[in-house]
N, C-alpha and C positions, 0 to 999 in steps of 0.2 A: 411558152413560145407558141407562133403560130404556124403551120404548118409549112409558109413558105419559106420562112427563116431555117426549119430544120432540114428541107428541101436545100435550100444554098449553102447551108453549113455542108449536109453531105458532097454534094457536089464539088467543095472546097478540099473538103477529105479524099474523094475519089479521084478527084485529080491527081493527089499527091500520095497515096497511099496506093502503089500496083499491083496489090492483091485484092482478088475478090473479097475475102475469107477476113481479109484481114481490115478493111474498109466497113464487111459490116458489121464486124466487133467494135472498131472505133465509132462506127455511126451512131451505134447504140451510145456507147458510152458517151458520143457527144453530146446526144439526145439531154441526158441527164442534168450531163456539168450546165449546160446553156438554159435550163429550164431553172437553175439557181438565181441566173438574174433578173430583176424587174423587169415583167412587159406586160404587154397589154392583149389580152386574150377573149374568147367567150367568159369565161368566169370574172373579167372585167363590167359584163353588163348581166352578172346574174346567170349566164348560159350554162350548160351542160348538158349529159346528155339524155336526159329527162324534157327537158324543152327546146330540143334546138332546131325542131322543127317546126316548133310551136307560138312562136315569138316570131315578129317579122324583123326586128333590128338583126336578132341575134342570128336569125338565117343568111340575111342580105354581106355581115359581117364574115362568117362562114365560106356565103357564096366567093365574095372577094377573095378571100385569102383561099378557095381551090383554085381559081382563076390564075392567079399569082403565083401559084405551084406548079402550076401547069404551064406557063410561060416561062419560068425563070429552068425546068427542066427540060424544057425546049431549047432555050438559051443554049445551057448549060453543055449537053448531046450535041451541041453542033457543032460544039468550040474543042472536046475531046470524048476521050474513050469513051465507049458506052457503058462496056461491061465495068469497068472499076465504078465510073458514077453512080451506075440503076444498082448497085450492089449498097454504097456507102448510102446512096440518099434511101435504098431499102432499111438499111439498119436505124438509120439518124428516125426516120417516120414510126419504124414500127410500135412503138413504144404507146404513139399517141393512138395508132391504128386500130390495139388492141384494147387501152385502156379508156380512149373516148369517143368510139364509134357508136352514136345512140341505138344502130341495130342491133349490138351484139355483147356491149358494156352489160349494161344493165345485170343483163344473166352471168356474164362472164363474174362480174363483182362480187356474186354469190358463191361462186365456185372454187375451191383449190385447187392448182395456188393464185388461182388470178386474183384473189380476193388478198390476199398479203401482196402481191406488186400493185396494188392500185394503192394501198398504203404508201409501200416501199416510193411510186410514183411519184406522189404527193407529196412528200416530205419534201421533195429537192423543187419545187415549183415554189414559184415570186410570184403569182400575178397580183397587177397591181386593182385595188379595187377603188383606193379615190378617185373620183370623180376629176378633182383638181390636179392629178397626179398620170391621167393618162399618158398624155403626151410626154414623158418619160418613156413611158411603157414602146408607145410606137417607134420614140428615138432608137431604142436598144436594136429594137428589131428592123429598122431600117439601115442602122449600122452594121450589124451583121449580116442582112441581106450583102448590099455593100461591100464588105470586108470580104464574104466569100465569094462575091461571083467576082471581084479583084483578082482575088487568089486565082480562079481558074483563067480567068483571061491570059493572067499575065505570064 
């Protein structure tokens, strides 16, 4: 998933989850379970974090989807709590913050134990990489945009 989707998922949890503590255990763990289903990501166009600065799709797709995290978490802070939300949407993000930031991955991947959670990471990811199969990928992650900033509205 892309970063805004886990951004709305947390948000969906922080709304409804009134512990800090406890919001970004679940974040994490949502992180996970939602990285199971088909979407459409950087690894969709070949990205990662060895080129993602380096490729102009693969940036411009990036750029988007911070923009998008930064909006919908703007949204999201206005409509309720701060603290449960920046706590749950902290845990649902960390995951990718640590394992696919190209400043800090790279090294991190070499190192114990980062270098067994990028495994551990990896295993639980769908991205889709047909070509013909994107728009799938986008669907999931528009529905769950969708599904979670529901959740918090309502």
């Amino acid at each position: 998933m892309v970063l805004s989707s886990h951004t709305a998922l947390g948000t969906a949890i922080g709304s409804v989850v009134t512990n800090p503590f406890w919001g970004f255990v679940v974040g994490i763990i949502s992180h996970h379970l939602v990285d199971i289903i088909p979407h459409t990501d950087v690894g969709s166009y070949d990205g990662s974090v060895h080129n993602l600065f380096k490729e102009r799709k693969i940036l411009i797709f990036f750029i988007v989807d911070v923009f998008l995290t930064l909006l919908i978490l703007l949204v999201s802070l206005k409509l309720s709590n701060d603290l449960f939300i920046l706590s749950a949407v902290a845990g649902s993000v960390l995951p990718d913050v640590i394992d696919n930031s190209p400043l800090w991955s790279p090294y991190l991947r070499k190192k114990f134990p980062f270098n067994y959670y990028h495994f551990f990471h990896e295993k639980f990811h769908c991205t889709i990489i047909e070509r013909c199969y994107l728009w799938l990928g986008y669907l999931t992650q528009v529905l769950i945009i969708v599904a979670s900033l529901y959740l918090v509205v309502k």
